[in-house]
VOPAGU-2260 file (C-alpha; in pm, 1 decimal, decimal comma):
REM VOPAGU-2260
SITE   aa  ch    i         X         Y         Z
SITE  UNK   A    0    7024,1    3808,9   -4369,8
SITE  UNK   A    1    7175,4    3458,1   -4305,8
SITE  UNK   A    2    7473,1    3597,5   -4206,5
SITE  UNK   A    3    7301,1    3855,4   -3934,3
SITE  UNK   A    4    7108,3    3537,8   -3791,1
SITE  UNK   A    5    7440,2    3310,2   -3740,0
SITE  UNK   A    6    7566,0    3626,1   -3640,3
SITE  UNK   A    7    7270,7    3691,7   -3349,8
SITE  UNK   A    8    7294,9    3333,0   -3252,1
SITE  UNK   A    9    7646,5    3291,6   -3172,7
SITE  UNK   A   10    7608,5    3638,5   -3002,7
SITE  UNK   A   11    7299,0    3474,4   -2818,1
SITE  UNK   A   12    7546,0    3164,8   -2718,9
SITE  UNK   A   13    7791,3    3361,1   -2562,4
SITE  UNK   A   14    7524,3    3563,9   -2379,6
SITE  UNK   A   15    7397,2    3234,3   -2193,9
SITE  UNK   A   16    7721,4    3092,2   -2119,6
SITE  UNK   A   17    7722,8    3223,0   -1781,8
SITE  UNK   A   18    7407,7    3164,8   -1705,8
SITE  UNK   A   19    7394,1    2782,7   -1859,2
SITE  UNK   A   20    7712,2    2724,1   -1604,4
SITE  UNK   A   21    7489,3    2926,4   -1290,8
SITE  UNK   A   22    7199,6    2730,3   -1375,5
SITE  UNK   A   23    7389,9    2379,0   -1388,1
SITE  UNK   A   24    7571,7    2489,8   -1010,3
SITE  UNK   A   25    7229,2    2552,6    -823,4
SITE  UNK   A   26    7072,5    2245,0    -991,4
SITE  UNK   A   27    7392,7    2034,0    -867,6
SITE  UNK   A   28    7369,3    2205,8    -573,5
SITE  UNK   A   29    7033,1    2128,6    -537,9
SITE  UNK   A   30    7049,2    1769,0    -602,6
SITE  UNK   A   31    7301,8    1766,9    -308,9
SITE  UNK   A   32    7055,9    1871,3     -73,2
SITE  UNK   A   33    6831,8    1691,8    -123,4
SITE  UNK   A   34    7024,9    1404,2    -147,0
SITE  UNK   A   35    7217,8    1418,5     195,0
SITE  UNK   A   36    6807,8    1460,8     369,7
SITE  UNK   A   37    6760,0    1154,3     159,2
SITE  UNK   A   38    7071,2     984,5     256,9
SITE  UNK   A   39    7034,2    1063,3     635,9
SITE  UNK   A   40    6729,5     891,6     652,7
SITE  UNK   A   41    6906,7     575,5     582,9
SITE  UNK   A   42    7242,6     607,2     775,7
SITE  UNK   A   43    7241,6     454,6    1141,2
SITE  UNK   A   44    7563,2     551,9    1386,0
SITE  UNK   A   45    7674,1     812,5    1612,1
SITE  UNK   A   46    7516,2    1143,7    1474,0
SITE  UNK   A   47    7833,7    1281,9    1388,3
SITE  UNK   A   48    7924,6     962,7    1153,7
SITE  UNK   A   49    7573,2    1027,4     936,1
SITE  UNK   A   50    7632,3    1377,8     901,5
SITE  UNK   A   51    7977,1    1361,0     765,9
SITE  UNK   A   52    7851,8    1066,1     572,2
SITE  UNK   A   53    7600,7    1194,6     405,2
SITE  UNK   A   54    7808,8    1539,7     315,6
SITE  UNK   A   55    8035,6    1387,9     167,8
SITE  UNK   A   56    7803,3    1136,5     -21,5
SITE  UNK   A   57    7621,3    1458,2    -116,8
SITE  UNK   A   58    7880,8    1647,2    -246,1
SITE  UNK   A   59    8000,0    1412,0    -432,4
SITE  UNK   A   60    7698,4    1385,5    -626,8
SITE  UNK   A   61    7661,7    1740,1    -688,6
SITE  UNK   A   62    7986,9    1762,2    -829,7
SITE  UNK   A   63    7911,1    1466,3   -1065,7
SITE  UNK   A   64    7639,0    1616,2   -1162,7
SITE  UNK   A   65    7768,5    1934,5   -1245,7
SITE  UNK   A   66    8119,4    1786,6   -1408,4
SITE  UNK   A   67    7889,8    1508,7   -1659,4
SITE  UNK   A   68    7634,6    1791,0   -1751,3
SITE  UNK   A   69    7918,7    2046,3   -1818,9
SITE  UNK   A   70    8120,1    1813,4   -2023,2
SITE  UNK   A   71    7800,8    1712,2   -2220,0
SITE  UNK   A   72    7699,2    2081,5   -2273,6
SITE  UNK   A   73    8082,7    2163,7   -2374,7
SITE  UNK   A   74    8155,6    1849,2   -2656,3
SITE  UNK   A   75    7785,0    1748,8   -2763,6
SITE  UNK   A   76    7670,1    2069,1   -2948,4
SITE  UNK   A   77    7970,2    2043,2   -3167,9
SITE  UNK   A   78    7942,9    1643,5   -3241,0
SITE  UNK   A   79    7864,4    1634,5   -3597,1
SITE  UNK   A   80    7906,3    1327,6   -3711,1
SITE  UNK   A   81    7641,9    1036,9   -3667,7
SITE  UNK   A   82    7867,8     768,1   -3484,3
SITE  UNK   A   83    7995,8    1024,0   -3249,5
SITE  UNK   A   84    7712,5    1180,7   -3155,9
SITE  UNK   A   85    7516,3     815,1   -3118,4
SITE  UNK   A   86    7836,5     705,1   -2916,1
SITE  UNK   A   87    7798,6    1042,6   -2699,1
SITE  UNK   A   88    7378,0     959,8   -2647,3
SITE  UNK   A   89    7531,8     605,9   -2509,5
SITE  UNK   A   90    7744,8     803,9   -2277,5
SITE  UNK   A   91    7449,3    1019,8   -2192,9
SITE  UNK   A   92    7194,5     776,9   -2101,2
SITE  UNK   A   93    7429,8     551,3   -1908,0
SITE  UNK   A   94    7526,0     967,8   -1730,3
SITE  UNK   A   95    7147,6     958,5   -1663,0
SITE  UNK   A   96    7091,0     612,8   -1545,5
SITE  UNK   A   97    7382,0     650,2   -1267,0
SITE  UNK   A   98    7240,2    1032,0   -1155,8
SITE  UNK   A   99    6899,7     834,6   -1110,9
SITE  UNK   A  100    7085,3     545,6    -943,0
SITE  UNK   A  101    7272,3     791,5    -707,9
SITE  UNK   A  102    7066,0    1065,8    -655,4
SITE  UNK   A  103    6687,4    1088,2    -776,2
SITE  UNK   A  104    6545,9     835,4    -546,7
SITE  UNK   A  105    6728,7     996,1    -268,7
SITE  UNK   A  106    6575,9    1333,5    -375,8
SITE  UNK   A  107    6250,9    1133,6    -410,7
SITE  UNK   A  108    6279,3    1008,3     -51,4
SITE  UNK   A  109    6370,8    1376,2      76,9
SITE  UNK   A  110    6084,7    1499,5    -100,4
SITE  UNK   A  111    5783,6    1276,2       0,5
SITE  UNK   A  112    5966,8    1052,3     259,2
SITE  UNK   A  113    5748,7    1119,9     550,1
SITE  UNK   A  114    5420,5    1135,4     341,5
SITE  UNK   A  115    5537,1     745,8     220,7
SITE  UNK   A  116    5602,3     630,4     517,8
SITE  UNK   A  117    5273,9     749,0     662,8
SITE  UNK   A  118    5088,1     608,8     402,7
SITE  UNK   A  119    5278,9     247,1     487,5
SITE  UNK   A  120    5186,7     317,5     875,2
SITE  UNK   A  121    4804,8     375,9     703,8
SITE  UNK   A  122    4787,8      31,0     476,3
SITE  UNK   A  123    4949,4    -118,4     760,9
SITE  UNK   A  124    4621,3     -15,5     969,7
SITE  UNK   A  125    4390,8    -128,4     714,3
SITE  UNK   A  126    4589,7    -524,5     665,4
SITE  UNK   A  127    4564,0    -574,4    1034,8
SITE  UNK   A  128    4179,1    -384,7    1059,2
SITE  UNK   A  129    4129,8    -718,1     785,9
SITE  UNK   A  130    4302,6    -984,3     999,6
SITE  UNK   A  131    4110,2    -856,7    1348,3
SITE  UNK   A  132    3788,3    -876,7    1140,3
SITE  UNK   A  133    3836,7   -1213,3    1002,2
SITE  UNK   A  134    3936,1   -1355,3    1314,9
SITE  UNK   A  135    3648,9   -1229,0    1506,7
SITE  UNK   A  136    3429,4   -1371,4    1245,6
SITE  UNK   A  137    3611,1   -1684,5    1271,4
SITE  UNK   A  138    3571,1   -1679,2    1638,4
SITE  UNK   A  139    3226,3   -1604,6    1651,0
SITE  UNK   A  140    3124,5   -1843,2    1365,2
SITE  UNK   A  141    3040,3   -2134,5    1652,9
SITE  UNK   A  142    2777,7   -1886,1    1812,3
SITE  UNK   A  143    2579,3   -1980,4    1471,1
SITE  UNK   A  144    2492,7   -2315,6    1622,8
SITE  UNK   A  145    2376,4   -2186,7    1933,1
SITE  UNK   A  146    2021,6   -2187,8    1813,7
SITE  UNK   A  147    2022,9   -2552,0    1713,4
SITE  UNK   A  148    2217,6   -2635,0    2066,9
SITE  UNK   A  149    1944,9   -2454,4    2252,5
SITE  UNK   A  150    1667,9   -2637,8    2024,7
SITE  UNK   A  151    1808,8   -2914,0    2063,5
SITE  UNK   A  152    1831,9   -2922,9    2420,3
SITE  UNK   A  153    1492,7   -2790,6    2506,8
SITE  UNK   A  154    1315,2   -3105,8    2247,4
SITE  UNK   A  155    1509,5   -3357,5    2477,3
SITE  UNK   A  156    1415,0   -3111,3    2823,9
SITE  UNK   A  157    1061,6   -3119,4    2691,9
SITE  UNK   A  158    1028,3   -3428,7    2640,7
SITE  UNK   A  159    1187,9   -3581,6    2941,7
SITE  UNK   A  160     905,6   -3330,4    3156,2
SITE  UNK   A  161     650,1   -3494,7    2901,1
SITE  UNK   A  162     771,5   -3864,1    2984,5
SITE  UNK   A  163     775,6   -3784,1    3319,8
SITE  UNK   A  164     448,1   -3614,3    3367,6
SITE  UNK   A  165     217,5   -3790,7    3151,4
SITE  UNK   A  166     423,9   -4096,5    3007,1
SITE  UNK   A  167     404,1   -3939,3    2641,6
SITE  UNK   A  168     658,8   -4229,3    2522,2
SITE  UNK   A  169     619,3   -4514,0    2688,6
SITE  UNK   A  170     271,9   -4467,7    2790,9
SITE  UNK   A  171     365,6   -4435,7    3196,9
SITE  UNK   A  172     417,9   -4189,4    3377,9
SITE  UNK   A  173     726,3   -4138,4    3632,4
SITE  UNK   A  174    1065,4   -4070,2    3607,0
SITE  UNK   A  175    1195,7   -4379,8    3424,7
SITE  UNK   A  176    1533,6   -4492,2    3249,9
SITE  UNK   A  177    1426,6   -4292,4    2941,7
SITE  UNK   A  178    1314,7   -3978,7    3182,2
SITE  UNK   A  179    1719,4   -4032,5    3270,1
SITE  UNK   A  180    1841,3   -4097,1    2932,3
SITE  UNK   A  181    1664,4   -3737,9    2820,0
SITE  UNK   A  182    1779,8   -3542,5    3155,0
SITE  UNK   A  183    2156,8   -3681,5    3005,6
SITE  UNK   A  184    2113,6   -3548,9    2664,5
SITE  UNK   A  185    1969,8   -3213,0    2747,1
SITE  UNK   A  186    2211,3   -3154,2    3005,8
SITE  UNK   A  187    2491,9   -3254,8    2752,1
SITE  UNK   A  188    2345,3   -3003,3    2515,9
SITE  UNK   A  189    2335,9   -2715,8    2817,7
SITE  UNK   A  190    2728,9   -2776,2    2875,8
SITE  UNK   A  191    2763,3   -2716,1    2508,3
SITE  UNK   A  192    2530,6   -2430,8    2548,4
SITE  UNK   A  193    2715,0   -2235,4    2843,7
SITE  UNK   A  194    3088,7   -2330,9    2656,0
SITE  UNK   A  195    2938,7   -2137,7    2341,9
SITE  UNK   A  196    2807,3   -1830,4    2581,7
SITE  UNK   A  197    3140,9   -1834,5    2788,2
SITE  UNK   A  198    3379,2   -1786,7    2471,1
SITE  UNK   A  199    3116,1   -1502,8    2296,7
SITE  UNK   A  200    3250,2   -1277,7    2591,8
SITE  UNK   A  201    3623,1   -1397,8    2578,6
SITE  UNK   A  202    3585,5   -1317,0    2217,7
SITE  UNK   A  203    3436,2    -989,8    2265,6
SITE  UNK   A  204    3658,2    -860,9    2512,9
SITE  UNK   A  205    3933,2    -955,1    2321,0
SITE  UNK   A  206    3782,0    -788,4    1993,2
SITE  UNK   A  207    3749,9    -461,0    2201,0
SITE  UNK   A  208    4085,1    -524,4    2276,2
SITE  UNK   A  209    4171,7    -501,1    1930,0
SITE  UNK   A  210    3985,8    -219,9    1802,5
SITE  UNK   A  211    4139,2       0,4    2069,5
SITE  UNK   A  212    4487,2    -140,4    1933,4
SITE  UNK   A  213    4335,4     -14,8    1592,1
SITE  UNK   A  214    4213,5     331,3    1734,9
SITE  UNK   A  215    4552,8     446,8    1900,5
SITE  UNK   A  216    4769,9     263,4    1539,9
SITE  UNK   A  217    4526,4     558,0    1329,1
SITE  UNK   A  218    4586,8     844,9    1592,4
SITE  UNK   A  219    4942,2     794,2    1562,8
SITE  UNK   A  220    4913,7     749,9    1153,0
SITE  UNK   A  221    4731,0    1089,6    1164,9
SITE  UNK   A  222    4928,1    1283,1    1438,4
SITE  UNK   A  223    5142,8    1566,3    1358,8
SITE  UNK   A  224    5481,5    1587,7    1348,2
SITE  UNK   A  225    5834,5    1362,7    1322,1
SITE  UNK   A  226    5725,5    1039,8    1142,0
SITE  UNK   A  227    6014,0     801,5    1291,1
SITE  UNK   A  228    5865,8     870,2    1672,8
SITE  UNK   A  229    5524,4     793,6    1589,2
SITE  UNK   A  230    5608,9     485,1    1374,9
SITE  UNK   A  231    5794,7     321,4    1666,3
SITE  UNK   A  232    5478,9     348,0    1873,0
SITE  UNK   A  233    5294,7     270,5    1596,6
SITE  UNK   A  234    5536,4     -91,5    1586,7
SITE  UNK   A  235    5498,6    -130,2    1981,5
SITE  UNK   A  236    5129,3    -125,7    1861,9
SITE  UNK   A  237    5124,2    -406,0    1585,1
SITE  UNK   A  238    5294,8    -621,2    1774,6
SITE  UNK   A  239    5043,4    -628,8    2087,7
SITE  UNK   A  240    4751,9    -674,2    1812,2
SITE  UNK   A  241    4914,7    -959,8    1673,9
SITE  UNK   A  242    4927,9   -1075,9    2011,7
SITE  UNK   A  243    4517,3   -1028,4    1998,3
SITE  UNK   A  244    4453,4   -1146,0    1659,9
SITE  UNK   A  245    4653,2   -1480,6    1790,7
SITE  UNK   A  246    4425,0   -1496,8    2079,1
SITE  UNK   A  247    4097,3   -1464,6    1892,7
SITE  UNK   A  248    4212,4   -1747,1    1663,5
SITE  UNK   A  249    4335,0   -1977,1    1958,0
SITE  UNK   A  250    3983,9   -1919,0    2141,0
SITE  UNK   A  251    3744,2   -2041,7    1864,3
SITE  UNK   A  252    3519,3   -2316,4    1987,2
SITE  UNK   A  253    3466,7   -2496,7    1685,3
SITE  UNK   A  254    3721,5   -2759,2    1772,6
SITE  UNK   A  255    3522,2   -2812,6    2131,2
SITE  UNK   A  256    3162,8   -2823,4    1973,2
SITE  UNK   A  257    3344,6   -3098,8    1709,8
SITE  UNK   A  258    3415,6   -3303,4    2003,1
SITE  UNK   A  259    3125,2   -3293,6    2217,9
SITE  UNK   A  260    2894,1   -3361,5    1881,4
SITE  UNK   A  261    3111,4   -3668,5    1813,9
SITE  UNK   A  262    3071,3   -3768,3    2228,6
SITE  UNK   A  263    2670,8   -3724,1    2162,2
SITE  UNK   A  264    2701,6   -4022,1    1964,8
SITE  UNK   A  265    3001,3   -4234,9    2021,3
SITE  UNK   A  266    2937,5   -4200,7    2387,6
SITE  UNK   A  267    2584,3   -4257,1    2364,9
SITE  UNK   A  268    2474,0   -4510,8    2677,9
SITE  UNK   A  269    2197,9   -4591,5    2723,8
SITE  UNK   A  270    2076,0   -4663,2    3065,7
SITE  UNK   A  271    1892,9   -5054,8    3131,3
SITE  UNK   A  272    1494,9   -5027,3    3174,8
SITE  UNK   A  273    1366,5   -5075,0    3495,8
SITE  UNK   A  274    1036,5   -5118,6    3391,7
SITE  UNK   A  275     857,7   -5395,7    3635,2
SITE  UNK   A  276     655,2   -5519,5    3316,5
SITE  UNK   A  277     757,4   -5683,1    3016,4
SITE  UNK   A  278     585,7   -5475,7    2826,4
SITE  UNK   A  279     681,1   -5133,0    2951,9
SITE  UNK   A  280    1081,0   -5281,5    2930,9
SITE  UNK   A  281     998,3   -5304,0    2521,5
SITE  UNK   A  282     777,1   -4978,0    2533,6
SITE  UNK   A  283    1117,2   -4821,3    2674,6
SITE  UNK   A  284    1348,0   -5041,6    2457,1
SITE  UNK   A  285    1152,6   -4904,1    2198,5
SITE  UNK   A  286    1195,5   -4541,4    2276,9
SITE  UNK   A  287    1523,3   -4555,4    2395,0
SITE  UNK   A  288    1625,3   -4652,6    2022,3
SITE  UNK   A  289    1481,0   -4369,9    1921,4
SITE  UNK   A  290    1632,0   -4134,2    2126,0
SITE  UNK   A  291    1976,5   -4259,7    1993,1
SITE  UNK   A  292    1858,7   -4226,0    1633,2
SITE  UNK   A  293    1787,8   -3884,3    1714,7
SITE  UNK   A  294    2088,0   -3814,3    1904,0
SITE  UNK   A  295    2288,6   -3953,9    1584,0
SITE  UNK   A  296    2113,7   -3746,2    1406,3
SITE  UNK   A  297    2216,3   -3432,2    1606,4
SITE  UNK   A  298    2545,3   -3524,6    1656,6
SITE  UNK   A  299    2632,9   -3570,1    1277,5
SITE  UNK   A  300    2424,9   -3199,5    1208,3
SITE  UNK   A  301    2670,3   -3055,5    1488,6
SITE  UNK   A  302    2998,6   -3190,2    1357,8
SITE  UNK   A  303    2911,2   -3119,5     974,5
SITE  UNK   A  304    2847,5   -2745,2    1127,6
SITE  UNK   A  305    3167,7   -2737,6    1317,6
SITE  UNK   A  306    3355,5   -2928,0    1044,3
SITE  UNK   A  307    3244,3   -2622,5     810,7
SITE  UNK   A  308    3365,4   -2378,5    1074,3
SITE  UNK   A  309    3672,4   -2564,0    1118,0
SITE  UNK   A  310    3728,0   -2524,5     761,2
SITE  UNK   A  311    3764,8   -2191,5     737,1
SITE  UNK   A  312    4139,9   -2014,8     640,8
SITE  UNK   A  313    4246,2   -1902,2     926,5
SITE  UNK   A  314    4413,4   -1563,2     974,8
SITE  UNK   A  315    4724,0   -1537,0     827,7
SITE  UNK   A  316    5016,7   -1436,1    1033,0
SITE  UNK   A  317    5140,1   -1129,8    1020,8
SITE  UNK   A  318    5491,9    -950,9    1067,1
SITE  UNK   A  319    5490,6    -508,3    1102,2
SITE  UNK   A  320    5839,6    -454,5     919,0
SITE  UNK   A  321    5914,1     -71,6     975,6
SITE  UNK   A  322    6036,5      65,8     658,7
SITE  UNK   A  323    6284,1     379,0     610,7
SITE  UNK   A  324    6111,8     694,6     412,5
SITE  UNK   A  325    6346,6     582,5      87,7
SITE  UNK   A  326    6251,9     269,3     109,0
SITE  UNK   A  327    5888,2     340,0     184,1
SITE  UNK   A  328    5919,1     597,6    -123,6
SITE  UNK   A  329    6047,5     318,2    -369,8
SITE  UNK   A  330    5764,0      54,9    -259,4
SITE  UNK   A  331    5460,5     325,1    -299,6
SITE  UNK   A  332    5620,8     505,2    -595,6
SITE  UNK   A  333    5325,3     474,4    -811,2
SITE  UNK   A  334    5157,2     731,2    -513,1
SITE  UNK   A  335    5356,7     952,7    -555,1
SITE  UNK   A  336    5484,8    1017,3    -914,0
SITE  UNK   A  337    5457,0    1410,2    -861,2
SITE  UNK   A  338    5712,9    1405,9    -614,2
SITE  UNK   A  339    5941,2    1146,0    -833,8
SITE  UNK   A  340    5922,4    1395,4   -1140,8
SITE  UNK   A  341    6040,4    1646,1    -929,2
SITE  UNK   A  342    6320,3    1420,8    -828,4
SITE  UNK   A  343    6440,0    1329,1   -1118,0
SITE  UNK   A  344    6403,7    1699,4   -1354,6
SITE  UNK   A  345    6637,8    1825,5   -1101,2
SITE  UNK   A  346    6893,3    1598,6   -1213,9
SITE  UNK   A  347    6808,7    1570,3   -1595,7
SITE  UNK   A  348    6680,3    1898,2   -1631,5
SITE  UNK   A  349    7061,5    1991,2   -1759,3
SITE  UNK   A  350    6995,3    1749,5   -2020,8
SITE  UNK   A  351    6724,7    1987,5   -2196,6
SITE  UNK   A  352    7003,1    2276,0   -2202,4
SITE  UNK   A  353    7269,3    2045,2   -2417,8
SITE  UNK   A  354    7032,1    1957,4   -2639,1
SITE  UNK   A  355    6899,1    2323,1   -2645,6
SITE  UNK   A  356    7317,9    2405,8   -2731,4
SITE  UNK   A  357    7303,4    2127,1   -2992,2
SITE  UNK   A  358    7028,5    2266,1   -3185,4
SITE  UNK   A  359    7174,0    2609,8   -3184,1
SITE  UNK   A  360    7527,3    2482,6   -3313,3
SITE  UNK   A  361    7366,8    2248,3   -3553,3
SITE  UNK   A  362    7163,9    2587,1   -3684,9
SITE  UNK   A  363    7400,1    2832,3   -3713,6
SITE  UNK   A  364    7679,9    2517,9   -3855,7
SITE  UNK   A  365    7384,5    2502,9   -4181,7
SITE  UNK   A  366    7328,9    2887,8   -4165,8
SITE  UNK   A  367    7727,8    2917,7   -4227,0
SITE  UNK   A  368    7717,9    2634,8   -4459,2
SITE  UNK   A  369    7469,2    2809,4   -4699,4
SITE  UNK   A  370    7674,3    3151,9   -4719,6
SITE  UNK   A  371    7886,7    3225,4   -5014,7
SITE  UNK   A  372    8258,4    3215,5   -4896,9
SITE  UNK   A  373    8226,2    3616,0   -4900,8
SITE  UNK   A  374    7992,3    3645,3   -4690,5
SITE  UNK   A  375    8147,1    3423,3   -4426,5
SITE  UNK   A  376    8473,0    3670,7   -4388,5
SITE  UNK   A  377    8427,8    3852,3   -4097,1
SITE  UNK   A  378    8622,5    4218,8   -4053,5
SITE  UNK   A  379    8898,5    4074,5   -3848,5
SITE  UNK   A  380    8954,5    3788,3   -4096,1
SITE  UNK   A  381    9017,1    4013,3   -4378,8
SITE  UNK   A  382    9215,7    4234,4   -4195,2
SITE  UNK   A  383    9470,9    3947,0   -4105,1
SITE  UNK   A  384    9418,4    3843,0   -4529,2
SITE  UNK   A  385    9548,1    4171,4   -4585,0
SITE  UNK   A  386    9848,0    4218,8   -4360,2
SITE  UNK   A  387    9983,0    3849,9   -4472,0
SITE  UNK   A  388    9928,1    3923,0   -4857,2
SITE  UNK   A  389   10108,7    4264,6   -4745,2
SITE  UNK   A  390   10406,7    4005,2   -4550,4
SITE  UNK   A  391   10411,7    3769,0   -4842,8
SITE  UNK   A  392   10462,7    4042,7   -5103,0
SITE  UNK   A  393   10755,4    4203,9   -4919,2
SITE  UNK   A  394   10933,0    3888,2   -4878,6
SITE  UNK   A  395   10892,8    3842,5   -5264,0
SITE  UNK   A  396   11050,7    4243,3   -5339,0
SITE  UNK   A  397   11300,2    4046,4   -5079,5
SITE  UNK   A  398   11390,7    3804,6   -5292,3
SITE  UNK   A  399   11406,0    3957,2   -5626,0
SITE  UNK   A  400   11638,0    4204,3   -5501,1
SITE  UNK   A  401   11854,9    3924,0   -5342,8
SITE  UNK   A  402   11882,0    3730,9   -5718,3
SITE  UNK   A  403   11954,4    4056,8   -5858,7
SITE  UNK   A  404   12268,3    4139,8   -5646,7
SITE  UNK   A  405   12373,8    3769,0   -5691,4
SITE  UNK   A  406   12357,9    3791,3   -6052,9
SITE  UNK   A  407   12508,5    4151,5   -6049,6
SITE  UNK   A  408   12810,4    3960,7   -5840,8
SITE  UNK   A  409   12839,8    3682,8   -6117,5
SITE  UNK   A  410   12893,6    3899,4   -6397,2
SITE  UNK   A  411   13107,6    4127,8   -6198,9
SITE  UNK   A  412   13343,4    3792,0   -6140,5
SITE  UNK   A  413   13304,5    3700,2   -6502,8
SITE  UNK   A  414   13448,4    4001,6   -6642,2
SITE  UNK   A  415   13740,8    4001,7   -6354,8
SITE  UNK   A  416   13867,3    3676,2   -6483,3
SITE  UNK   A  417   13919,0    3808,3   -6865,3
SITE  UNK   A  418   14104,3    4124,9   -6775,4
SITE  UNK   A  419   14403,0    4277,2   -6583,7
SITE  UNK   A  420   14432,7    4243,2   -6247,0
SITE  UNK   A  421   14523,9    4612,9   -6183,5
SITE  UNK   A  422   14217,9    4709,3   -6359,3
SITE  UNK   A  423   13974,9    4545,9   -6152,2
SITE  UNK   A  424   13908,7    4876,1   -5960,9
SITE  UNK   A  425   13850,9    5087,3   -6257,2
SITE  UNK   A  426   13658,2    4846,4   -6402,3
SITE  UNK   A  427   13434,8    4823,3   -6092,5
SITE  UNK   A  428   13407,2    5152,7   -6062,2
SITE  UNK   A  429   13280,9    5248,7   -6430,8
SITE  UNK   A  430   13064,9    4967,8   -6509,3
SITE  UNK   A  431   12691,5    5107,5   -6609,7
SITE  UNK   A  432   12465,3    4954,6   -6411,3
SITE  UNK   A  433   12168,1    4719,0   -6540,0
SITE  UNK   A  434   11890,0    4897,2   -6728,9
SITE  UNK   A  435   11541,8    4836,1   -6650,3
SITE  UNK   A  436   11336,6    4888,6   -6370,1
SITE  UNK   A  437   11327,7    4690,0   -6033,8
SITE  UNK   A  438   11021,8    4588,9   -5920,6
């Protein structure tokens, strides 16, 4: 039985000889392929350079391929002893580290290039859909103080009408130095007021802008078809929104509200009263104090507002670099591990077949091992036993026969030197010959 299954296997070995050698040409042939669409990707020069270039690149990994895996399949299986066959996995995994070096992320790249590259084109999208955001918030952050501006500014309108009308601070009516000093601050406030409205439409024009930047980058993300055409637009693209972006930043007017809530204060005059009395020149004195308490007070609520604006990160800048589908396959490989397996069992997968070969050998080595020596003597074997033990008889007769006439000789020479000369052919002639049999 042990016999018949060494027997089957080694039958079973030869079988799949061919077909281990087929298998290994249309895998190294297939590795070729998709290398040189890998390798054109990455190739720039005359059209007829990168083809040539990446045939020969190509076929020179296929025959690699097939040359490491066919020497592998060829000495592995019949490696037996434990240094060799450790010194031979050495040579295998550096074999498979140089396919993957050469070869698998090219197939990779062939494989799920354009999907890669899309998806960089997509996150792309989404980092500058975060920048456009941020600086419109940043942009439109001043519009918070609008409210208080407005406030602000109808308190000191109010009460300049008030002063004026029915002498609510001073206690006289009439359109006095503080009527004057209020009209200043409230028109002050109304500059701020119309600066703040004027830059909320810069900023939303220039926001629409951007989001029209952003709708035509996802159209050409999307769109069908050739990925390079559509990611050159798509760079033409990026770089006008950066130009936006930039703009949004530049026309934030934080920095102007800052300056006209430190004027409110620092430039803070205060007109003489021209009241004919004594008293009504204290009475406005009086007020007129007031009014630049409260316009202190303003000023240092608008600049802590604006100084919290101002405070804000701004938008970082941001560069579009256009990526090749390799290199967009290396930097989202962890999307796309399907099409990397696939890659890289094209070029291993010959690795599973010598180590299919070595178990086989290593099996039918113990089967043989196990046999009695009997058993292990094929037909053919004991055929050629035969005919040699045949040979090697023969040459034995041979040689018995040859000592035989030699010693026949040396007694017929004895005998010749104790006699007559002229009897030597009588003698000859009527000796008996040796008794016995000849074997």
């Amino acid at each position: 039985m042990a016999l018949g299954a060494s027997h089957r296997l080694q039958e079973s070995l030869a079988a799949v000889e061919t077909m281990t050698r087929f298998a290994l040409a249309v895998l190294a042939l297939a590795s070729g392929v998709y290398t040189y669409l890998g390798v054109r990707s990455i190739l720039d020069g005359s059209p007829t350079a990168v083809f040539f270039a990446a045939i020969i690149y190509s076929a020179s990994v296929s025959v690699g391929i097939y040359a490491f895996w066919s020497y592998m399949a060829r000495f592995y299986p019949h490696v037996t002893s434990r240094s060799s066959r450790s010194a031979m996995l050495a040579v295998m995994a550096v074999g498979c580290a140089m396919i993957l070096a050469m070869s698998s992320w090219l197939n990779a790249a062939a494989l799920a290039g354009s999907a890669a590259l899309e998806q960089h084109l997509a996150e792309t999208v989404q980092d500058y859909t975060g920048d456009l955001d941020q600086a419109h918030q940043n942009a439109l952050a001043a519009q918070s103080l609008l409210p208080d501006i407005q406030r602000a500014k109808e308190r000191f309108a109010q009460l300049a009408a008030s002063e004026r009308q029915s002498g609510a601070l001073t206690g006289t009516t009439g359109s006095g130095s503080v009527v004057s000093l209020l009209s200043q601050m409230s028109s002050q406030l109304n500059e701020l007021e119309n600066g703040i409205n004027a830059s909320r439409e810069q900023v939303t024009s220039l926001f629409d802008e951007g989001q029209k930047r952003l709708e035509t980058m996802r159209a050409l993300v999307s769109a069908p078809g050739v990925v390079e055409p559509r990611a050159d637009k798509f760079s033409s693209e990026a770089v006008a929104l950066t130009g936006v972006i930039t703009s949004l930043q530049q026309t934030s007017i934080a920095p102007s509200i800052r300056r006209a809530a430190d004027d409110l204060s620092l430039g803070f005059i205060a007109p003489i009263p021209d009241g004919g009395e004594q008293d009504l020149i204290t009475r406005q004195d009086r007020v007129m104090e007031t009014i630049r308490a409260s316009v202190a007070a303003q000023s240092k609520v608008l600049s802590d507002a604006a100084d919290e604006i101002l405070s804000r990160a701004p938008v970082a800048e941001r560069r579009f670099v256009p990526l090749s589908s390799a290199e967009a396959v290396l930097r989202y490989a962890s999307d796309f591990i399907p099409a990397w397996a696939g890659a890289i069992s094209i070029d291993l997968l010959p690795g599973v077949m010598v180590f299919i070969l070595a178990v086989v050998n290593g099996a039918i080595r113990r089967e043989e091992a196990a046999m009695p020596f009997a058993e292990k003597v094929t037909v053919a074997e004991l055929m050629q036993a035969l005919a040699m033990q045949k040979a090697i008889a023969a040459e034995e007769i041979s040689a018995r026969e040859l000592r035989i006439a030699e010693d026949a000789l040396d007694e017929t020479r004895d005998s010749e030197e104790g006699e007559d000369p002229n009897k030597i052919t009588s003698i000859g002639v009527n000796k008996s010959p040796r008794k016995g049999p000849v074997t």
